[in-house]
N, C-alpha and C positions, 0 to 999 in steps of 0.2 A: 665830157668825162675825161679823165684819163685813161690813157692806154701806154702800152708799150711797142714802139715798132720797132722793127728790125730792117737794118737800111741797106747790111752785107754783112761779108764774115768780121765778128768783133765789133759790130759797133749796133749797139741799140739807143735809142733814146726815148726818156719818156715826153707823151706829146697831147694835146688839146683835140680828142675829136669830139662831134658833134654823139649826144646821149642817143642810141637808137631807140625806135618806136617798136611795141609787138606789133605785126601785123595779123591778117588772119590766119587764126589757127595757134599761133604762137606766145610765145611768155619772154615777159622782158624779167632777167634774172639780175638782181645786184650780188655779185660775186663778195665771196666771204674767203674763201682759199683758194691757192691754186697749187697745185704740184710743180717742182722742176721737176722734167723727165731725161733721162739721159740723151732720149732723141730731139729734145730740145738744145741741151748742150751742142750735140753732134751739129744740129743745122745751125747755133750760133757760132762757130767757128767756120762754117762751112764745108765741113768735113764729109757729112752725109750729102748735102748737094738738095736738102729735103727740106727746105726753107729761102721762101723768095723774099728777097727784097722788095719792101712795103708791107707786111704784113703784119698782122699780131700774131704770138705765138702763145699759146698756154692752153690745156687741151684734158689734164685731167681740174677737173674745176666744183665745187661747189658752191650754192647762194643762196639766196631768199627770195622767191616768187614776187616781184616788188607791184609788178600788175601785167595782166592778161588780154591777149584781143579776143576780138568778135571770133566768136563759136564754141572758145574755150571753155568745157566744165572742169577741168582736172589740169594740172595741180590746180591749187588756189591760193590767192594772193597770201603769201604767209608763210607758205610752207618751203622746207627746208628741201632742197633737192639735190641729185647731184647730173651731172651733165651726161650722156651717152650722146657722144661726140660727131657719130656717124649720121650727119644726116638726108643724104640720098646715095644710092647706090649707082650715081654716076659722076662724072669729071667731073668739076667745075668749069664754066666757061674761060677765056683765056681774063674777061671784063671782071669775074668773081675774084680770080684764083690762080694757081700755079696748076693747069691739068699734066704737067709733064707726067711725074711719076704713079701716081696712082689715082685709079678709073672709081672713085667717088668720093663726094663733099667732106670733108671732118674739118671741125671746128678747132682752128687755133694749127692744124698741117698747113692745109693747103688753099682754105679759101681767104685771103687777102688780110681783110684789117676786122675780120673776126675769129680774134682770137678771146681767151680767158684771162690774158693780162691786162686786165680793163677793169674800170668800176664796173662796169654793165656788159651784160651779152646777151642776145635775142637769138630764140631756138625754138625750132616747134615744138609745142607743149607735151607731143609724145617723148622727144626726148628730154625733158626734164620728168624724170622719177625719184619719188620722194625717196630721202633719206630714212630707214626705220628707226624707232624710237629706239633712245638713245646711244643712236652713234653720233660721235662727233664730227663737225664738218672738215678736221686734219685728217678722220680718219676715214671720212666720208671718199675723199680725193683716190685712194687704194681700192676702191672699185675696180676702177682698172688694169693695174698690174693685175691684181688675181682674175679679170674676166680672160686678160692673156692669157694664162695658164690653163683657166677653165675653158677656152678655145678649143685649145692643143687637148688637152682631155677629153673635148668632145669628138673632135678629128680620129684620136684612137679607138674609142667607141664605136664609131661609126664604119671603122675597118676590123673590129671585134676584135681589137689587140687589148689585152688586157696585162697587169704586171702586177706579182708579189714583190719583187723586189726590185728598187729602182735608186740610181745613183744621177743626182744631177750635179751639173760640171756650172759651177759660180756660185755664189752666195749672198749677188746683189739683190734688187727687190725684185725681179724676178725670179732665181733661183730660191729663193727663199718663200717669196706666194706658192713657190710649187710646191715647198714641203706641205704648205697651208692643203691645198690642194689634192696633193698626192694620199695625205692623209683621207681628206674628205669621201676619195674617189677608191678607197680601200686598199692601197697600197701598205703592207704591212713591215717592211722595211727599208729604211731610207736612209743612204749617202751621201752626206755632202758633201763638194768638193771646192777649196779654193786655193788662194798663196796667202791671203791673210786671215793672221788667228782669230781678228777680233769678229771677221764675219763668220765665221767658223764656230764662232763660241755661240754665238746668235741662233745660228743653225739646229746648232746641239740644244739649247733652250726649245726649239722647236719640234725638237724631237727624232734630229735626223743625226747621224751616227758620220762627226767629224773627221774628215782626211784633208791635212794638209801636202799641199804639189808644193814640191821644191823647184825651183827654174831649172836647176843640174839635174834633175829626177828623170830618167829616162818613161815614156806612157807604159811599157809593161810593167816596171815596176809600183807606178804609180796606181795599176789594176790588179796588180797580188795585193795589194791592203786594201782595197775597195771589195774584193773577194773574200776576205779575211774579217773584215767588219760587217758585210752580209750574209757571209757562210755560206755563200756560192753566189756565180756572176748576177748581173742585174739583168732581167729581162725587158726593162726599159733602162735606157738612158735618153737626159735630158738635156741638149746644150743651152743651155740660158747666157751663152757669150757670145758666141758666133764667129767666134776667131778660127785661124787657120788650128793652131796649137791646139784648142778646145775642139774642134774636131776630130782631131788624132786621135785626141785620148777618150772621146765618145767609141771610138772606132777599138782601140784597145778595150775599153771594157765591157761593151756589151755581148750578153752568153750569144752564143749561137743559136741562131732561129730567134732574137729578140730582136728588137725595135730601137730606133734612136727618134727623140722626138726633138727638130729643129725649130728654136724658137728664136735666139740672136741670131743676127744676120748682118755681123761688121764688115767680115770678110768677103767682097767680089766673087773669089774664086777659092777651092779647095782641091785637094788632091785625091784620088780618088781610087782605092787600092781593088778596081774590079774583080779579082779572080777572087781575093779573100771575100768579099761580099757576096757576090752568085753564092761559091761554095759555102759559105755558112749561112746564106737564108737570111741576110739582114735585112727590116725594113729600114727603110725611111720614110717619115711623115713630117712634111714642111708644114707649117702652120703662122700666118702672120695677123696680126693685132688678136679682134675681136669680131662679133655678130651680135645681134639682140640678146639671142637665146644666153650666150656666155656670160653677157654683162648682166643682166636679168639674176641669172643664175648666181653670179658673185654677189650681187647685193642682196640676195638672200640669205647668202653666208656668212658674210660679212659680220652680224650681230653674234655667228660661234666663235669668232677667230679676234675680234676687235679688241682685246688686250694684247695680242701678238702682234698686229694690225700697227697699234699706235706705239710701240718701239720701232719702227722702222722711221718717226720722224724725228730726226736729229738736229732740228737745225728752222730756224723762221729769219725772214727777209721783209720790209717792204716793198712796193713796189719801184719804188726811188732805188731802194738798193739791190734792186735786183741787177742791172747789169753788173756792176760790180761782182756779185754772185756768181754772178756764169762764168764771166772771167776765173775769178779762183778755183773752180770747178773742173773747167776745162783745160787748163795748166795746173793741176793738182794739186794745187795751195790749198785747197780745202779738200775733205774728204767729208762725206756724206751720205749717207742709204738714201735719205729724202728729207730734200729741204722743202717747205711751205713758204707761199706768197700770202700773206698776211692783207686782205685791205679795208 
């Protein structure tokens, strides 16, 4: 089959590996899409440090059940699925995988040369769950941005923090699942926030109440029009960047006694203005990828939101051309909410 590997920062090649077998338990899936993810990009440059060399990468994925090993009743050969990528809840060996950074297997991260940029990819049958009827397999792939967000939703749930009004700081595809999101989970006014119009317009089509950040805009003032567009502070905010800047201004605008829910995570390190936070009662609630329950949960949702869902894809690639892709991507030649791997 082909595959795509990743040999260091910048440089992928598409390569000749051998077709895998299901084994037991598992479903041999012929891959029909694949998402770029920005954390794809991130470890094709080597910038994130979260992509080893030798590996495939591609990780939100969907395909066609092409056949099943011994044990499997479910899915069945035919059916449309889509990937839930986490499949065990520990490292990889060093023989599998990249164990450095995170303490279990995901498909197309960190275990080696199974990734989703391949004709074929074998996974246990629990995690291939089917697609509902009629969603598309481009749009099938957005499972996962929104199970992120439905993560992070659950996270606050489960700390009984709750928000009427909420402002989240980006307007890429995770900022944007959140409106999805945020709506779903009864947040009844919502902020978005970016530097460019056109995701901002996006936003608003969503139903979240456009504020554009100027780069000269000092964070307070950038929080008197975010105050202004919800008629009082946001009791959550949301960073979907995870930059240092983008935390500032999570920090400027959430009311006191509200929440900030962390979900990008570019920046190493941030600054951290202790006395303001004791004294105004802020939480924090870190939150990273997903769980069953979350991804579960967005593909349930997934068939209310799936017209919103499939403007986020801008843009299709072969496999061939994908590194190219990345390239552009990653040097800003192109610009994208979400490009699909076609194969």
């Amino acid at each position: 089959m082909r595959a795509l590997v990743y040999n260091g920062p910048w440089d992928m090649t598409l390569e000749d590996l051998p077709k895998p077998e299901p084994g037991t338990g598992e479903v041999l899936v012929k891959v029909k899409t694949v998402g770029i993810c920005g954390s794809d990009v991130h470890g094709f440059t080597g910038e994130s440090g979260r992509r080893a060399p030798g590996m495939v990468m591609g990780h939100e994925a969907v395909g066609v059940v092409e056949s099943v090993g011994e044990g499997v009743s479910a899915p069945k050969e035919g059916d449309l699925v889509t990937v839930y990528n986490i499949i065990a809840e520990t490292a990889p060996t060093p023989e599998e995988g990249d164990p450095s950074f995170l303490a279990k297997k995901v498909i197309g991260v960190n275990l080696a040369k199974r990734g989703a940029m391949a004709d074929y990819l074998t996974l246990p049958a629990e995690s291939a769950l089917v697609v509902p009827e009629g969603v598309s397999p481009e749009v099938g792939i957005l499972v996962e941005p929104v199970a992120v967000v439905t993560h992070g939703f659950h996270r606050l749930a489960a700390k009984n923090i709750a928000a009427n009004r909420a402002a989240i700081v980006g307007s890429g595809t995770i900022g944007l699942s959140g409106i999805l999101v945020a709506k779903e989970s009864g947040v009844k006014e919502i902020a978005i926030l970016d530097t460019i119009q056109e995701k901002l317009d996006r936003g608003q089509t969503f139903g979240a109440s456009p504020v554009r950040v100027e780069s000269s805009e000092s964070v307070e003032s950038v929080a008197d029009r975010v105050e202004t567009a919800l008629g009082d502070k946001p009791d959550l905010v949301v960073d979907a960047v995870g930059s240092r800047s983008s935390f500032q201004q999570c920090l400027a605008l959430v009311k006191p006694g509200g929440a900030v829910l962390l979900i990008g995570n570019l920046a190493k390190e941030v600054s951290l203005p202790l006395q303001d936070i004791v004294s105004q009662e802020i939480s924090f609630v870190g939150t990273y990828g997903f769980d069953r329950r979350a991804f579960e949960d967005a593909l349930r949702m997934v068939p209310n939101i799936k017209e919103k869902l499939a403007t986020f894809i801008e843009g299709h690639c072969s496999l061939e051309e994908t590194p190219g892709t990345m390239t552009k991507l990653a040097k800003g030649d192109l610009q994208a909410l979400k490009i699909v791997i076609d194969l």
